[in-house]
KOLFIPA-797440 format. One record per residue (C-alpha): x, y, z; residue in three letters. Coordinates in nm, 4 decimals. Each point is the difference from the previous one (the first is absolute). Layout:
<sites>
xx->X yy->Y zz->Z type->ALA
...
</sites>
This chain:
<sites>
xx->8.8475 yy->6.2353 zz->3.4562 type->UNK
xx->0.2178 yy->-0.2548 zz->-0.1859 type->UNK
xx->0.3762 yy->-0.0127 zz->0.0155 type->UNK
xx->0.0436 yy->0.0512 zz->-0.4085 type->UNK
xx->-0.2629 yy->0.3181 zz->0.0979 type->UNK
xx->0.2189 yy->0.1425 zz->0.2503 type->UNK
xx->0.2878 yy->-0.0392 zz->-0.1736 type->UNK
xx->-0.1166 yy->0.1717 zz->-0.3121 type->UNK
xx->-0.1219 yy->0.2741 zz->0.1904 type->UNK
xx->0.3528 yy->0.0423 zz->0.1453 type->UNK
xx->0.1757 yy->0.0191 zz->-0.3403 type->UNK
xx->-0.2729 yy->0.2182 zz->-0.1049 type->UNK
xx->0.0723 yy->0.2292 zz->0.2719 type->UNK
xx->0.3728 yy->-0.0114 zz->-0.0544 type->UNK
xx->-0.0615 yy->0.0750 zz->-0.3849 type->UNK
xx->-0.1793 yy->0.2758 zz->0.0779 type->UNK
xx->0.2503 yy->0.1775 zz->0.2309 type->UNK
xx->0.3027 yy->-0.1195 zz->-0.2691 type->UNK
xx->-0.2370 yy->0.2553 zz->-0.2562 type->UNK
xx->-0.0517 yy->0.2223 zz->0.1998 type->UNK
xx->0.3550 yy->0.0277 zz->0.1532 type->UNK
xx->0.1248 yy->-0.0228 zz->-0.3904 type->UNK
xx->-0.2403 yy->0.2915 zz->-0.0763 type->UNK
xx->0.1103 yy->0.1992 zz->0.2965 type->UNK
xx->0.3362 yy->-0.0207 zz->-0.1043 type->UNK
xx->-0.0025 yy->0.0583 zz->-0.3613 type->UNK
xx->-0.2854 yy->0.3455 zz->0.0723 type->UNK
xx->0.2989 yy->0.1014 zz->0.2761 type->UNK
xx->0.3109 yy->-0.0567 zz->-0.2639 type->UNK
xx->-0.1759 yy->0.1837 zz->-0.2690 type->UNK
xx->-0.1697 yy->0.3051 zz->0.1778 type->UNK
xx->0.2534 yy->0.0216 zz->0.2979 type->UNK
xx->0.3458 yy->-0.1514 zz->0.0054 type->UNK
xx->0.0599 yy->0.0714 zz->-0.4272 type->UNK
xx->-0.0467 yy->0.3503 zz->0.0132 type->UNK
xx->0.2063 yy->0.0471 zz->0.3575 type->UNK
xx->0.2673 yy->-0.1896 zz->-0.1764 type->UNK
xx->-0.0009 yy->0.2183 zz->-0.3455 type->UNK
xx->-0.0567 yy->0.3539 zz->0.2316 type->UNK
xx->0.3368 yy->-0.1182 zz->0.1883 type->UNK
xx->0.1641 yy->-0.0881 zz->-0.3727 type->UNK
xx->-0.1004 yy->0.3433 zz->-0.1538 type->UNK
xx->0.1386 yy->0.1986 zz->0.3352 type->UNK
xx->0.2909 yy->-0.1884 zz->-0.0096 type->UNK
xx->0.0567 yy->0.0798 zz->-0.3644 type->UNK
xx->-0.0766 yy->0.3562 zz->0.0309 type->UNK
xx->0.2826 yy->0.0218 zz->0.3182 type->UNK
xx->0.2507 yy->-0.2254 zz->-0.0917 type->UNK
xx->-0.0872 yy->-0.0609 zz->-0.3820 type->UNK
xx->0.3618 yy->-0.1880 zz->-0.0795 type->UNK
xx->0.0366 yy->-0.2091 zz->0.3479 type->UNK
xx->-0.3740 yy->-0.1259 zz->-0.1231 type->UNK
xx->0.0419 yy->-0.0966 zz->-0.3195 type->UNK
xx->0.3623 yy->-0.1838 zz->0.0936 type->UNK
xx->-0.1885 yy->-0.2195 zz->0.2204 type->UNK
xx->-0.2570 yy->-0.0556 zz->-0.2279 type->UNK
xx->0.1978 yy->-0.1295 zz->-0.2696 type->UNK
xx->0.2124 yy->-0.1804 zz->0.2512 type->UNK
xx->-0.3198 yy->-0.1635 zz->0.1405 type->UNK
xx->-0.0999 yy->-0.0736 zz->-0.3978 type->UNK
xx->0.3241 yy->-0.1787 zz->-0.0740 type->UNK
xx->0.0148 yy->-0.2266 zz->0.2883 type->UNK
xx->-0.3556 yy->-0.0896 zz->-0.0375 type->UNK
xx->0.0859 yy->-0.0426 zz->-0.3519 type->UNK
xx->0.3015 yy->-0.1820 zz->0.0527 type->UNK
xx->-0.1629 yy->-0.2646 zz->0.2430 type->UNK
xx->-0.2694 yy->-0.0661 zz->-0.2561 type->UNK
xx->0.2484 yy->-0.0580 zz->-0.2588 type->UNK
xx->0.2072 yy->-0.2696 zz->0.2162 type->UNK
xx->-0.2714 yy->-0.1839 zz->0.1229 type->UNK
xx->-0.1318 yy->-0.0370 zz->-0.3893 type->UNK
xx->0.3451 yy->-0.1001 zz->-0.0972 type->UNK
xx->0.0259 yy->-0.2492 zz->0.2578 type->UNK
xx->-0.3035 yy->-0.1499 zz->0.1422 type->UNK
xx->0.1679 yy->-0.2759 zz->0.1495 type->UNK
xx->0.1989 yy->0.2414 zz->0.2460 type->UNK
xx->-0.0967 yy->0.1657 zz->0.3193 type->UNK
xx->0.2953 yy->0.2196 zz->0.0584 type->UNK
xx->0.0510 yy->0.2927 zz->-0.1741 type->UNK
xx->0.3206 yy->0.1318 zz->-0.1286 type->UNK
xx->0.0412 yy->0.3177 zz->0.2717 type->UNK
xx->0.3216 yy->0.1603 zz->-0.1692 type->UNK
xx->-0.2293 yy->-0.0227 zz->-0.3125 type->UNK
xx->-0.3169 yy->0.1325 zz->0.1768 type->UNK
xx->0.2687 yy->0.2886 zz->0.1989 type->UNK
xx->0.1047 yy->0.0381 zz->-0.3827 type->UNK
xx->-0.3176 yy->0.1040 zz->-0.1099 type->UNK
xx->-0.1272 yy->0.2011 zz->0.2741 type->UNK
xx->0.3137 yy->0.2279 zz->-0.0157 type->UNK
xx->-0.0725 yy->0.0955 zz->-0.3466 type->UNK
xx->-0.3278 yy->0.1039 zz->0.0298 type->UNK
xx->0.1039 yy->0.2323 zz->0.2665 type->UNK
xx->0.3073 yy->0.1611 zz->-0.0804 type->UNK
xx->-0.0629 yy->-0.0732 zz->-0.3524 type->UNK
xx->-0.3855 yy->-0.0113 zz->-0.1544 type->UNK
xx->-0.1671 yy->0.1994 zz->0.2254 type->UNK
xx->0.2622 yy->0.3464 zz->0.0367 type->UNK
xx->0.0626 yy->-0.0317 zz->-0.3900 type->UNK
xx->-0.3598 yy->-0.0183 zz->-0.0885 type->UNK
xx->-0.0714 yy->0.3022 zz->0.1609 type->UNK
xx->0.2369 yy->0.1664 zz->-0.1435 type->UNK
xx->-0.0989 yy->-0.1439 zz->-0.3254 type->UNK
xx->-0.3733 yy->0.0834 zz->0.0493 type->UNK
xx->0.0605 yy->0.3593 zz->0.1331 type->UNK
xx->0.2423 yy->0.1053 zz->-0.2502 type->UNK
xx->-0.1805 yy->-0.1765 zz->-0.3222 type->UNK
xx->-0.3098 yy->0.1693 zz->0.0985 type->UNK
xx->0.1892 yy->0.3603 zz->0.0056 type->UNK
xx->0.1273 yy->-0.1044 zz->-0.3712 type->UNK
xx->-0.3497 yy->-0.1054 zz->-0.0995 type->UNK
xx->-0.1517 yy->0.3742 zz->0.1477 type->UNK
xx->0.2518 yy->0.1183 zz->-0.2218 type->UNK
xx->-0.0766 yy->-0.1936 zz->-0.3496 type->UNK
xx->-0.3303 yy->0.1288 zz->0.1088 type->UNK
xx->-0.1132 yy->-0.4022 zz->0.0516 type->UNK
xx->-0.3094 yy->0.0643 zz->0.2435 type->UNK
xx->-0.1283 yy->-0.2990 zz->0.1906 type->UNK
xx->-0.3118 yy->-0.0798 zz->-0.2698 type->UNK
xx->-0.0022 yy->-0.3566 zz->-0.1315 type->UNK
xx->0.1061 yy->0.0173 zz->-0.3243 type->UNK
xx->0.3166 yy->0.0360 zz->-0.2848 type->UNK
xx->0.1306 yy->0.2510 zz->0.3311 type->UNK
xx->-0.0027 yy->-0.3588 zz->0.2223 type->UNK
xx->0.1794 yy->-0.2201 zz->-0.3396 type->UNK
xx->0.2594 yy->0.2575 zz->-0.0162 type->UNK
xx->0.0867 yy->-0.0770 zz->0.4289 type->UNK
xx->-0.0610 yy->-0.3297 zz->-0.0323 type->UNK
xx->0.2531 yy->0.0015 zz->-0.3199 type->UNK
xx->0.2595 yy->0.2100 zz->0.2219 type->UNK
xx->-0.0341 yy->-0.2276 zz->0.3071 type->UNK
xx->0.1150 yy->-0.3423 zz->-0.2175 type->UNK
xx->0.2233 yy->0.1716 zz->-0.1580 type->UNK
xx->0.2060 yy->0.1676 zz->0.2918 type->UNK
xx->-0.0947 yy->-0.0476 zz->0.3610 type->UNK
xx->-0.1323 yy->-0.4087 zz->-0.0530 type->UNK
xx->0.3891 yy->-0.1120 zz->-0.1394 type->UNK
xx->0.1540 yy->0.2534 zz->0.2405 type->UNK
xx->-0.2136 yy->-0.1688 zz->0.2787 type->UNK
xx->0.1226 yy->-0.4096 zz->-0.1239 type->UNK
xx->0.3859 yy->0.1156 zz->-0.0072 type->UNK
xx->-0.0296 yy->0.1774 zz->0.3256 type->UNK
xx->-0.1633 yy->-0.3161 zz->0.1405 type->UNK
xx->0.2730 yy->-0.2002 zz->-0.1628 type->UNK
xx->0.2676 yy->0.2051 zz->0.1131 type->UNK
xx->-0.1551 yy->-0.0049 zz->0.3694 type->UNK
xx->-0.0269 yy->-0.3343 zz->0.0378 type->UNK
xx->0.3453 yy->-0.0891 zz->-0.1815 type->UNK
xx->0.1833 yy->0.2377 zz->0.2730 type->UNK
xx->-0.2338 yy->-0.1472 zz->0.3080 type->UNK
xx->0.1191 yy->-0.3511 zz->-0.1160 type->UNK
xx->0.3474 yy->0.1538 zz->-0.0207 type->UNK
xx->0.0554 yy->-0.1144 zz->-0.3947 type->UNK
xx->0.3256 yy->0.1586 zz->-0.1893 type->UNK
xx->-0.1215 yy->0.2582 zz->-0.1855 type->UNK
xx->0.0402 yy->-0.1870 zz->-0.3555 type->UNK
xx->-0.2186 yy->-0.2765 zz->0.0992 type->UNK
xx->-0.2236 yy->0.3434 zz->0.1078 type->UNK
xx->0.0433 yy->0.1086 zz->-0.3461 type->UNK
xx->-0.0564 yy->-0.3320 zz->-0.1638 type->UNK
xx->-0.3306 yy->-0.0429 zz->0.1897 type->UNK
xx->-0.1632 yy->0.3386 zz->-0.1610 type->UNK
xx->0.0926 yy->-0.1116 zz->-0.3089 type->UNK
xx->-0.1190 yy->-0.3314 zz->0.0269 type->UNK
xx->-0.3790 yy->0.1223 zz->0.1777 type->UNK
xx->-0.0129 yy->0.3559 zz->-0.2009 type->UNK
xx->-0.1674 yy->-0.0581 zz->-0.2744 type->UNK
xx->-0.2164 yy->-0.3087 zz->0.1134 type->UNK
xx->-0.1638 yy->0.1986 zz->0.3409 type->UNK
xx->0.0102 yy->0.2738 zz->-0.2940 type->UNK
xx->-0.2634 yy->-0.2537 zz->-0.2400 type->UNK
xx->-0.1498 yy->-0.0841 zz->0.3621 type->UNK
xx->-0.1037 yy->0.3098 zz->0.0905 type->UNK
xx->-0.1706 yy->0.0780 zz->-0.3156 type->UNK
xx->-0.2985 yy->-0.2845 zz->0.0250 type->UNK
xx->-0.0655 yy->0.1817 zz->0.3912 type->UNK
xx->0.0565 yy->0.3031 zz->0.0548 type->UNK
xx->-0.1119 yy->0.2288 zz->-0.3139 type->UNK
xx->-0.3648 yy->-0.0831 zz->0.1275 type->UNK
xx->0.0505 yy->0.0039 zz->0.3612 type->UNK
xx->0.1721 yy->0.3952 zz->-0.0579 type->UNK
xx->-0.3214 yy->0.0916 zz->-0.2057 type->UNK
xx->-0.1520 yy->0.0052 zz->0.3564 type->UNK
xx->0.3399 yy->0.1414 zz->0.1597 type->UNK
xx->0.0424 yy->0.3045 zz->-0.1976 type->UNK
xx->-0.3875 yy->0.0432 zz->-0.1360 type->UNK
xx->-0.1669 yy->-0.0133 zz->0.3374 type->UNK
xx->0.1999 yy->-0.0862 zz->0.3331 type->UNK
xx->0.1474 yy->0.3395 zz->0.1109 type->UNK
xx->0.4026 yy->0.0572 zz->0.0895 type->UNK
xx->-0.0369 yy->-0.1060 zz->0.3365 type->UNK
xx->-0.1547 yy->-0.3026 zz->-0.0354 type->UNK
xx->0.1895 yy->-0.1397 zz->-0.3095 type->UNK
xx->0.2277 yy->-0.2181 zz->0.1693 type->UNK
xx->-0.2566 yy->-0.0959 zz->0.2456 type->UNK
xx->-0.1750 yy->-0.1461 zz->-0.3279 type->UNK
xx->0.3215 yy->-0.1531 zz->-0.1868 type->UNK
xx->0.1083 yy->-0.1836 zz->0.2908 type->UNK
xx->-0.3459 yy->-0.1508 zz->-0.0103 type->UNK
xx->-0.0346 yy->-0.0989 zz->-0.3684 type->UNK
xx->0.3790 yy->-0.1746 zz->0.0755 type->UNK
xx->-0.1250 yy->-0.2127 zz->0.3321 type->UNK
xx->-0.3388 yy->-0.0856 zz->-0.1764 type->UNK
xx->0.2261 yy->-0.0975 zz->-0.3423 type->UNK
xx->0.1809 yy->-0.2530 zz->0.2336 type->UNK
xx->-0.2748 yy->-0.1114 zz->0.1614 type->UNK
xx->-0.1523 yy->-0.0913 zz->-0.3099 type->UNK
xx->0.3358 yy->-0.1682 zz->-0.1177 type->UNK
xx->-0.0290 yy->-0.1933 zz->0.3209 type->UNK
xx->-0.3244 yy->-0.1153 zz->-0.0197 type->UNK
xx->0.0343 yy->-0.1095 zz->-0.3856 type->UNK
xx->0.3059 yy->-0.2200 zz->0.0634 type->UNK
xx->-0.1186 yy->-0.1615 zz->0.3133 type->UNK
xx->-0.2355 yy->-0.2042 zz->-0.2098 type->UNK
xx->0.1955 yy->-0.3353 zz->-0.0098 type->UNK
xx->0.0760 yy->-0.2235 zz->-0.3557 type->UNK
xx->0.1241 yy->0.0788 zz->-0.3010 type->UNK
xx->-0.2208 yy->0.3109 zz->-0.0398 type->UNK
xx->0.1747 yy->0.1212 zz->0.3410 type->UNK
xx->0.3427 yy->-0.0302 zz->-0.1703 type->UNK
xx->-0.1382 yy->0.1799 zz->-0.2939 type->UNK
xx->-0.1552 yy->0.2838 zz->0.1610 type->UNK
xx->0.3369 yy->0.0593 zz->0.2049 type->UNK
xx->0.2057 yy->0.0034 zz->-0.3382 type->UNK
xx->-0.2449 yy->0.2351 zz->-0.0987 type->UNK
xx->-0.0467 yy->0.2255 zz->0.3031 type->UNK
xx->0.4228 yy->-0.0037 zz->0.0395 type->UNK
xx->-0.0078 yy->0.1026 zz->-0.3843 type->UNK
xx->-0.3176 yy->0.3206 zz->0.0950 type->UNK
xx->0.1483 yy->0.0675 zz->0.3338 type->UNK
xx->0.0755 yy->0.4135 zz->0.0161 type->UNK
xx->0.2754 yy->-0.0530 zz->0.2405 type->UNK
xx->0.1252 yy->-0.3664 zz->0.0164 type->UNK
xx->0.0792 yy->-0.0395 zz->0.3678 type->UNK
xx->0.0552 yy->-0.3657 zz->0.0434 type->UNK
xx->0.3034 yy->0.0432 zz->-0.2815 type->UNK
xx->0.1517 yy->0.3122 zz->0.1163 type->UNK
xx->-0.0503 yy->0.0517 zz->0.4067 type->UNK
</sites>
């Protein structure tokens, strides 16, 4: 057998077990190690519902936040850690305790005003309350967290939310309306944050992955996505 025989046979071989390990692993992640890991999320929501969804958000922000530096500045390798400390701190003493209070308490009020969980005018009417009352609660709190964390006087606090209220306000309105379709029409209670903080990390993902395009059309596309962002993070952390 020639040498350019053998040594196609050889790559052919190592092909083969690169499939098949690639196969192994994706059968193992969807039918063994997924489920495992959502079982273990749903039991530790169901004993220790707040401590979960705290680190949740907190893992969400961070995540979010790292995405959101490295798009800013691609030319960087370190991140900002006060920034990224910043961030992680508010999702879990801030985000993730307040939203399920928020979600527990707005789906009492919704039993009341006899709002089942049918898609529908019922889900307009939540989505409606939900911009109107929890989202520009949420931005000021996050301002207000992050203005005390950086230790600002309280008037440059105060000028921040006045500056960011109304524009996260606009923001908010292109994303989440449609994303809380799903949130109030389908996902139950328990899971809503679960899905929120999702729709936010995919949001910046898809922020980074726009303005990492290089050129003019790169500088464009971050004008735009600083302009559509739902909670501008790279002007505010």
């Amino acid at each position: 057998m020639k040498d350019n025989e053998i040594t196609a046979l050889k790559l052919g071989r190592i092909m083969k077990f690169k499939v098949t390990t690639t196969v192994i692993t994706v059968l193992c992640l969807t039918y063994v190690v997924i489920p495992t890991l959502w079982i273990s999320y749903c039991d530790l929501l169901h004993e220790w519902p707040i401590f979960t969804k705290a680190l949740t958000s907190a893992t969400v922000y961070t995540i979010g936040d790292i995405i959101a530096q490295r798009t800013e500045s691609m030319g960087k390798k370190d991140l900002d850690r006060p920034r990224l400390m910043r961030s992680l701190v508010a999702g879990l003493i801030g985000h993730g305790p307040l939203s399920h209070v928020w979600y527990n308490v707005s789906d009492e009020l919704f039993q009341e005003m006899n709002l089942g969980e049918q898609l529908g005018w019922s889900t307009v009417v939540k989505v409606i309350i939900d911009q109107i009352s929890w989202g520009p609660f949420w931005n000021n709190m996050y301002i207000l967290l992050l203005g005390i964390m950086k230790m600002n006087p309280p008037s440059k606090i105060f000028d921040e939310i006045k500056r960011t209220t109304i524009p996260l306000l606009v923001s908010g309105f292109k994303l989440w309306p449609l994303a809380h379709c799903v949130t109030y029409g389908i996902v139950p209670v328990e899971f809503r944050l679960l899905w929120v903080d999702l729709v936010e990390i995919s949001w910046v993902t898809i922020l980074a992955t726009a303005a990492a395009g290089g050129g003019v059309a790169s500088k464009e596309k971050e004008e735009e996505s600083r302009e559509s962002k739902p909670l501008d993070v790279s002007r505010i952390v």
